[in-house]
N, C-alpha and C positions, 0 to 999 in steps of 0.2 A: 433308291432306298437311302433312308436319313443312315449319317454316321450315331451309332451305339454306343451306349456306357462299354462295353465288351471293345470296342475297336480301340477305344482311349486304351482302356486297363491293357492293351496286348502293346501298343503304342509306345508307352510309358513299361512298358513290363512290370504291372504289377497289376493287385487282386483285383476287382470289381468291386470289393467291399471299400479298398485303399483307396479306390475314381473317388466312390459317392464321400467318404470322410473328407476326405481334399476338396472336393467341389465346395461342401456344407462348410466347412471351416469347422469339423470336428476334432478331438482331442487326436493324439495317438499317431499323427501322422510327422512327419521330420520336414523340418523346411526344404531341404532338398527334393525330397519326393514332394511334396506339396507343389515346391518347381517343377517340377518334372511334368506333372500331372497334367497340370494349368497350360504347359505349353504344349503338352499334348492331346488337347481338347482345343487348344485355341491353332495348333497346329490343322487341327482335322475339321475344324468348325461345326464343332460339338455344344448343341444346344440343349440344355436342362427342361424338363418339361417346367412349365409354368409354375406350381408350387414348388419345385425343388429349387427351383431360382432364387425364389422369394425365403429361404433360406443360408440363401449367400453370406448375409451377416455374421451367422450363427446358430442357435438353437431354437425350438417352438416351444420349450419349456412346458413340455407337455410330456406326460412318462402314461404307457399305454401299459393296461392292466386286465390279461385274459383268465376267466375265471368259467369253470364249470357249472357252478351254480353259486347262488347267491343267498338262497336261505336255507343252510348247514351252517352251523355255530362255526365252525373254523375257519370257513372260508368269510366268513364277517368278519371275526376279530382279525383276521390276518389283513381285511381292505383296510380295516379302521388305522392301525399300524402303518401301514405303508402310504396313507391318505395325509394321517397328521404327519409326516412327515415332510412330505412333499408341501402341505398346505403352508409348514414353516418354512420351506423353502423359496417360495412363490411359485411353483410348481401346481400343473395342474393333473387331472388323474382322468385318464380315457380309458372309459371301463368297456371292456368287447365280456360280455357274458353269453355262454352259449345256452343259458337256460335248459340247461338238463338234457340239450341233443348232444348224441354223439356222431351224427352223422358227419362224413367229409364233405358235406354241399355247405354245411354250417363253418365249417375249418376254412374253407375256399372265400366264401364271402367276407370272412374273417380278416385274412391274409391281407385280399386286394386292400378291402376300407383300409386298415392299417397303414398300406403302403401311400394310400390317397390322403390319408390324414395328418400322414408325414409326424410321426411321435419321434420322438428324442432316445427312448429306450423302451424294450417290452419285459415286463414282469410276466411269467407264467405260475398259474397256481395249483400245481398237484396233476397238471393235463398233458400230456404226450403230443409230443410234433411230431408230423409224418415227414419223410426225407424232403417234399416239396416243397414244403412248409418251410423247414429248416435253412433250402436252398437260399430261400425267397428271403428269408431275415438278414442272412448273411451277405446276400448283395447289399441291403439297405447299409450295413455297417454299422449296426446303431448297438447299445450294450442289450446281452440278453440274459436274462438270470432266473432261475426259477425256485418257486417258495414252497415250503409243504413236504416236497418229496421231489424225488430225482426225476429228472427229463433227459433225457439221452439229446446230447449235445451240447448240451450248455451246464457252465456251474450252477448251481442251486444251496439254500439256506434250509434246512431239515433236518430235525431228527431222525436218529439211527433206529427207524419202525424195526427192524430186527430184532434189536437189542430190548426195544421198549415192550413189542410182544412175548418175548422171553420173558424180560423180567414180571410181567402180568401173570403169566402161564407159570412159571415157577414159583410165585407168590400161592396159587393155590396148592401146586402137587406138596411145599412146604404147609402147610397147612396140614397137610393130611389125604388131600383130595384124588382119587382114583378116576372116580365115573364125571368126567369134564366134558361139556358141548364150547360152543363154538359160534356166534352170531358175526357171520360176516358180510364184507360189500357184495353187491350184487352180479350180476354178468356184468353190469353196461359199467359200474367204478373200475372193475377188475380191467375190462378194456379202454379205458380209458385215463388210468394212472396207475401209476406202480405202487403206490402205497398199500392197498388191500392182498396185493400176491405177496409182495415182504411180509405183512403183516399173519397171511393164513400160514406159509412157509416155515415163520417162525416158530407157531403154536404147533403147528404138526413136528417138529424139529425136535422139540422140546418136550413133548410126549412121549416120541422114539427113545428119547434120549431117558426117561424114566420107564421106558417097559411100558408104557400105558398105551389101550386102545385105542383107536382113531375110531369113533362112530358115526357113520355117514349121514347120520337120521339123528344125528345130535350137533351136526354144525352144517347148517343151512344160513340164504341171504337177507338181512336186516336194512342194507339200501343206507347206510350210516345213516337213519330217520330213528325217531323216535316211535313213529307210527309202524315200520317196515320191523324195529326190536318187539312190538307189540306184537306184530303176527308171526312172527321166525318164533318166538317163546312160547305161544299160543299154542303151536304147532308139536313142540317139540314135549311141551307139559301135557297134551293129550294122546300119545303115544303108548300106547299098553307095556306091560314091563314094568323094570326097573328103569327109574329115571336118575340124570346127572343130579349131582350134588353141589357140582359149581357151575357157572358159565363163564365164559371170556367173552365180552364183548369187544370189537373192533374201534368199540366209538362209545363214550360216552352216551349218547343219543341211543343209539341201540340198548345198553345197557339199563338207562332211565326205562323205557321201555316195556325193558324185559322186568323189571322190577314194579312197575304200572298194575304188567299183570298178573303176575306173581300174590300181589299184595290183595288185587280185584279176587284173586279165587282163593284166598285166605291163608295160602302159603306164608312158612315165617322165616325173615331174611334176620341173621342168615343163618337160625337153626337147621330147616330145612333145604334152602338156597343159598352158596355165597354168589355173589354176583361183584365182578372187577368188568372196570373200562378202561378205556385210553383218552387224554382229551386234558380232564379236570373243565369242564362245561361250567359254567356260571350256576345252576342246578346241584351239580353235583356235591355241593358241600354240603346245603342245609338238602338233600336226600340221603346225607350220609353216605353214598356210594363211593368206594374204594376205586383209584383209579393211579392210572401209569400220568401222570402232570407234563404236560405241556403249553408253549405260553405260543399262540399265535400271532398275538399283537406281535411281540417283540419280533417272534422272526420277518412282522412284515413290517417291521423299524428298519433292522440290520440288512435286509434285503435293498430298500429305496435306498438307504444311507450309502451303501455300497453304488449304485448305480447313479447318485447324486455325484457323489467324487469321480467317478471315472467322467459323468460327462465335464466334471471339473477340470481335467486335465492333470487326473493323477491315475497315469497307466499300470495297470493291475488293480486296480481297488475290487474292480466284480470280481469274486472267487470264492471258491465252494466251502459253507462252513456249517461243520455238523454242531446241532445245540440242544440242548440241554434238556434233560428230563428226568422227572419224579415219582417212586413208589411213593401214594398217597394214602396210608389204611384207613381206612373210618370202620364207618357200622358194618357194611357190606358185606364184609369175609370172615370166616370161622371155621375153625377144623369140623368135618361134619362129626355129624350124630353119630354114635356107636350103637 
């Protein structure tokens, strides 16, 4: 049986992350331990697989980039961001997109290529690593940072979705608003990033917190799609009764949407309807829709920028930084009807 990254790193008394950094000539590591390492692999006649070799130099200038999906407005502006980034760097961008699966057979073949393609650093965007996952990055030792929303384990670039759906949700109860629905992610976002449970959390928090109802049959899933806000609103405007007088959408996209059909069955926004989102979408200005403003691109500037410097050899730069967002009112909102 060949000697192991594991048998150096116990050798050397140190991590398996510290082997693979000292073997590649990554940042972060002490000359001493770097010594250490080297003669504890060459002690043991510890052989690198074939492309890890071919790394000896230094780096592949290549920064690996996992994304959920690809055509949702946020997760574009945020590639675009983090792409011209890198592109000014001479850096190059290895996109692992899982195309809308959430399955672990998708995360697994993910992983390996990753490790076989040998990237320099992994961006995650808005998607949750299972412990395995996690294991497996952190032997590579390479920097890991996540964009969009929180990823248990790693720092991440995000706004405070708490805060941002509060502030949506209190924007209407200020208004005036009593009877509020609810257009949220679906099961598969919900398991699959934490952003849509921060975000429902908040708006039920924030109702509690005015005395106001929770209606079950007034906050159903819109799939952050434009098409998914079309039928959650569809659904919810042909409902017998008294109907909401505002909605909170989770997304922009949902909200456009909801406002699509609102507009199709001659409703008037926002006499009859306020409708607010979260996002500030490309769309959303000239539809005059009222929304919580956030900038994508930048966080996936400040995100690459960050993981450019670390592999620069400035220890600390990846770290977690919550950013900035905007009440945007336009046409959309208005105290309802009396």
């Amino acid at each position: 049986m060949g000697v192991s990254i594991e048998d150096v790193a116990e050798q050397a008394q140190v991590s398996t992350a510290t082997v693979s950094r000292a073997l590649r000539g990554l940042p972060r590591v002490s000359p001493a331990t770097r010594a250490r390492v080297l003669a504890a692999a060459q002690e043991l006649g510890y052989v690198p697989s074939r492309s890890a070799s071919g790394l000896a130099s230094g780096l592949t200038r290549t920064v690996g980039l996992l994304v959920p999906f690809v055509d949702r407005w946020y997760f574009g502006r945020a590639v675009e961001g983090i792409d011209q980034v890198l592109r000014d760097s001479g850096y190059n961008l290895l996109l692992f997109s899982l195309g809308g699966g959430h399955g672990h057979g998708r995360k697994r073949s993910f992983t390996e290529a990753m490790v076989r393609k040998q990237i320099d650093a992994l961006l995650v965007l808005s998607l949750g690593l299972s412990p395995e996952e996690l294991c497996q990055l952190q032997h590579t030792g390479i920097p890991l940072l996540s964009v969009g929303g929180p990823v248990e384990g790693c720092s991440g670039v995000f706004i405070d979705d708490r805060a941002a759906a509060r502030a949506a949700t209190e924007h209407l109860i200020a208004l005036g608003h009593r009877r509020i629905g609810y257009l949220q992610g679906g099961s598969d976002d919900e398991q699959s990033f934490e952003v849509p449970n921060l975000r429902t959390a908040a708006f039920a928090a924030a109702m509690s917190r005015a005395g106001l109802e929770l209606r079950p049959e007034w906050m159903l899933p819109g799939d952050f799609t434009v098409s998914g806000g079309v039928r959650a609103a569809a659904q919810i405007y042909d409902l017998p009764g008294e109907s909401p007088t505002a909605l909170f959408c989770g997304s922009d996209e949902m909200a456009l949407g909801a406002m699509f059909e609102a507009q199709r069955r001659g409703m008037r926004i926002p006499e009859e309807l306020s409708l607010i989102g979260i996002d500030d979408h490309d769309f959303s200005a000239p539809a005059g829709l009222t929304t919580v403003a956030q900038n994508p691109w930048e966080q996936g500037r400040v995100a690459a920028t960050m993981v450019l410097a670390e592999l620069g050899g400035v220890s600390g730069a990846v770290q977690g930084r919550i950013m900035p967002f905007e009440l945007v009112e336009r046409g959309s909102t208005a105290p309802p009807q009396r």
